[in-house]
C-alpha positions, 0 to 999 in steps of 0.5 A, a space after each residue: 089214320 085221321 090227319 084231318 085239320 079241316 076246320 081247324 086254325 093254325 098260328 105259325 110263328 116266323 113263317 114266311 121261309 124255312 122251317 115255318 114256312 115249310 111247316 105252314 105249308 104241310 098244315 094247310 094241306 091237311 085242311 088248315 087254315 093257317 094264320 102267318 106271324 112274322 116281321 116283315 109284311 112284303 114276305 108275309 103277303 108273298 108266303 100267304 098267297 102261296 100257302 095251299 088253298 082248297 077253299 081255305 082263309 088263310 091270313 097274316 100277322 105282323 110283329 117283330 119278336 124282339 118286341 115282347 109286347 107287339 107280339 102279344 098285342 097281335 095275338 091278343 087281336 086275333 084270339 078275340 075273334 078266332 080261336 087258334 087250335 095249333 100254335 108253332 112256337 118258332 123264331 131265329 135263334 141267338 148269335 152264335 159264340 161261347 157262353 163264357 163270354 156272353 154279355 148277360 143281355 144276350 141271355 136276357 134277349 134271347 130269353 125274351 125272344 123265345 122263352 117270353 114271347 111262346 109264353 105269352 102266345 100259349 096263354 092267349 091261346 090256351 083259353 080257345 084250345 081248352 073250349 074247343 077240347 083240341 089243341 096242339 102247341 109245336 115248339 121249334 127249338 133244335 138239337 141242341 136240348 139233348 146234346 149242346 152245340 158247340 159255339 151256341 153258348 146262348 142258344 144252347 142254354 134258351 133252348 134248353 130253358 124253352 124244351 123244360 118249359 114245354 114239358 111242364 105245359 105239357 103235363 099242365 095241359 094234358 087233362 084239356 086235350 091239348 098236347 105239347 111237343 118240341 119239334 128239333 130241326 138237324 141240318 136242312 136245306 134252308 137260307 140259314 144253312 147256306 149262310 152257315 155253309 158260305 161261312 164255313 167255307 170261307 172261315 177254313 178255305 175250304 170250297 162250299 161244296 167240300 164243306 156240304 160233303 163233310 156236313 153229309 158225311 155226319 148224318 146217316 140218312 148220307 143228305 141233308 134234309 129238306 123243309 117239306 120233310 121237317 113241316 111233315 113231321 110238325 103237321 103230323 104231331 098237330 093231327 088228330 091221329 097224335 092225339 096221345 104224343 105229348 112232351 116230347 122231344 123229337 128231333 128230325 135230323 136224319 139220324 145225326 144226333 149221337 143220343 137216345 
């Protein structure tokens, strides 16, 4: 199986913790040369000098995703001299609350933050992609795309908004060799998982070890899962080995989600 990525230059967005990070990782151990884009320069210089390096160069890029324009100004600067192979899309998702009561500049935020800001990084990229004949596009979103979480109201309607946008690309992008794909994060041992499990917990009394119990007791694989096992899967679908998977779907989260 040739999951080879030597040579080639990785854009992974919201990078320096959890899943980004876990996904930067994973690519740079197949040989990547990863470039971190993320908001806050201290983690960023924190995460690049851990990244795995085997005479890789690897390197950051600093922007906020709520500013639209910052974020596209920083690719822009880095498409002019690189040519970026493998973008994951990845960045925060919106506040939690229902959808009914949702101001629409939450949606309009959110749109913003997910929707306009992938938009802009793939058609910077994209020109780079289609000349080197390899591209491979990995959107983070979350489960929420097959079966709607409840509370997520904002988040449950951007997601979906981002998984259909993929699909066209995909189809889109297809003929250039160039594959498009969503990546749906389960539960996983991350600081946003921990935050949602002390508030839990403190919403229901419950103690937060009783709270990770039940959490366990929905998912099949009996755990939750961890950052390295969630990038492994995103490196794998960046790999010349998945050349022919494009438009999909798929989720990693042990087994939960009640659906095909």
């Amino acid at each position: 199986m040739n999951l080879d990525l030597s040579g080639k230059t990785a854009l992974v967005c919201g990078s320096t913790q959890g899943l980004g990070y876990a996904s930067a990782v994973e690519l740079a151990l197949l040989g990547c040369n990863v470039v971190l884009l993320a908001r806050n320069e201290e983690r960023l210089k924190t995460a690049l000098q851990s990244l795995p390096n085997t005479n890789q160069h690897h390197s950051y890029l600093l922007a906020d995703f709520t500013d639209t324009a910052a974020v596209k100004a920083a690719v822009t600067t880095l498409t002019k001299t690189n040519t970026v192979h493998i973008l994951v899309n990845n960045t925060g998702g919106p506040a939690g609350g229902p959808a009914l009561t949702a101001d629409t500049s939450e949606f309009l935020q959110a749109f913003n933050n997910h929707l306009v800001n992938n938009h802009n990084l793939v058609q910077a990229v994209v020109p780079g992609m289609k000349a080197a004949g390899f591209g491979r596009i990995v959107n983070i979103i979350s489960t929420s795309v097959k079966i709607p979480l409840a509370g997520l109201g904002v988040s449950n309607t951007i997601r979906g908004a981002v998984a259909s946008w993929a699909k066209t690309l995909a189809t889109e992008l297809g003929p250039f060799g160039i594959t498009v794909n969503n990546v749906l994060p389960g539960f996983t041992k991350t600081s946003r998982a921990d935050y949602v499990i002390g508030k839990k917990a403190a919403d229901t009394g419950k103690t937060e070890a009783e709270v990770m119990k039940s959490l366990e007791a929905e998912i099949p694989a009996g755990r939750i899962g961890r950052p390295e096992e969630f990038g492994a899967a995103v490196a794998f679908l960046c790999s010349p080995a998945a050349a022919y998977i494009n438009g999909i779907n798929l989720p990693v989260d042990g087994g939960r989600l009640g659906c095909l």
